[in-house]
C-alpha atoms as one frame of an Amber mdcrd trajectory, in Angstrom:
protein
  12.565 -10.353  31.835  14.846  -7.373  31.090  18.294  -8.466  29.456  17.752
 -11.373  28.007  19.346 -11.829  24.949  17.106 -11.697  22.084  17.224 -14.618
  20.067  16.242 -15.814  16.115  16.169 -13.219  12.913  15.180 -10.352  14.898
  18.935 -10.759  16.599  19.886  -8.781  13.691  18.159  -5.913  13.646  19.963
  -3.473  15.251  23.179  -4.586  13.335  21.115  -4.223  10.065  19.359  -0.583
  10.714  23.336   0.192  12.053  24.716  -0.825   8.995  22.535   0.161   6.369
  20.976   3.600   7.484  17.291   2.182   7.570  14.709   1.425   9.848  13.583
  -2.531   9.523  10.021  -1.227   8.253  11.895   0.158   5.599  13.388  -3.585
   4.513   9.563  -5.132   5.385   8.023  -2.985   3.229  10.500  -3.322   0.429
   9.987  -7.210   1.215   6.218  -7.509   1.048   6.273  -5.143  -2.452   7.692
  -8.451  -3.882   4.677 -10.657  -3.577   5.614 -14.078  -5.918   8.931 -14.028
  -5.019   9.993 -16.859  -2.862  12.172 -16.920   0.587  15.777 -17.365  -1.495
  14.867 -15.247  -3.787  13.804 -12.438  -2.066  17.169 -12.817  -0.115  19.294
 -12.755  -3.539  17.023  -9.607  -4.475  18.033  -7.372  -1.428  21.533  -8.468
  -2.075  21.793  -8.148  -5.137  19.285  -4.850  -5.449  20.380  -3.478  -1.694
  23.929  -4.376  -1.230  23.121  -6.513   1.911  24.934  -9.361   3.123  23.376
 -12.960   3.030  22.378 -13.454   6.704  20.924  -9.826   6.883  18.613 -10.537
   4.254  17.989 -14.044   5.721  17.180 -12.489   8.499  15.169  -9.872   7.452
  13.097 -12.085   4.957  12.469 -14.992   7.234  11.159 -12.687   9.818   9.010
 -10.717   7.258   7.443 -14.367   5.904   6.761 -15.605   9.468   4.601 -12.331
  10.307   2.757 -12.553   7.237   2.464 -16.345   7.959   4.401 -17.677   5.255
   7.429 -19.751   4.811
């Protein structure tokens, strides 16, 4: 169906690449270069490292672990 809200991390998405001047494949790949690192702390990295607000990198990070089929 066309217009239906989209729904879950990927919600942000368009706010995020707005906001911070990047495509999300930018963010993924930036994600998946810190293999080891778990879901909390790969949020506090891109905060910390990026400048990007807590539910950004929630987002980004949850959505980036359930691709890659982890938690």
């Amino acid at each position: 169906m066309t217009g239906e809200k989209v729904k879950g991390p990927s919600s942000y998405f368009p706010s995020i690449e707005k906001t911070y001047g990047q495509p999300i494949a930018h963010w993924k790949a930036l994600i998946r270069e810190q293999a080891g690192l778990k879901h909390m702390e790969l949020v506090n990295w891109l905060k910390e490292h990026h400048g990007l607000g807590h539910g950004h990198a929630n987002a980004l990070v949850a959505h980036t672990l359930a691709e890659d089929g982890k938690k």
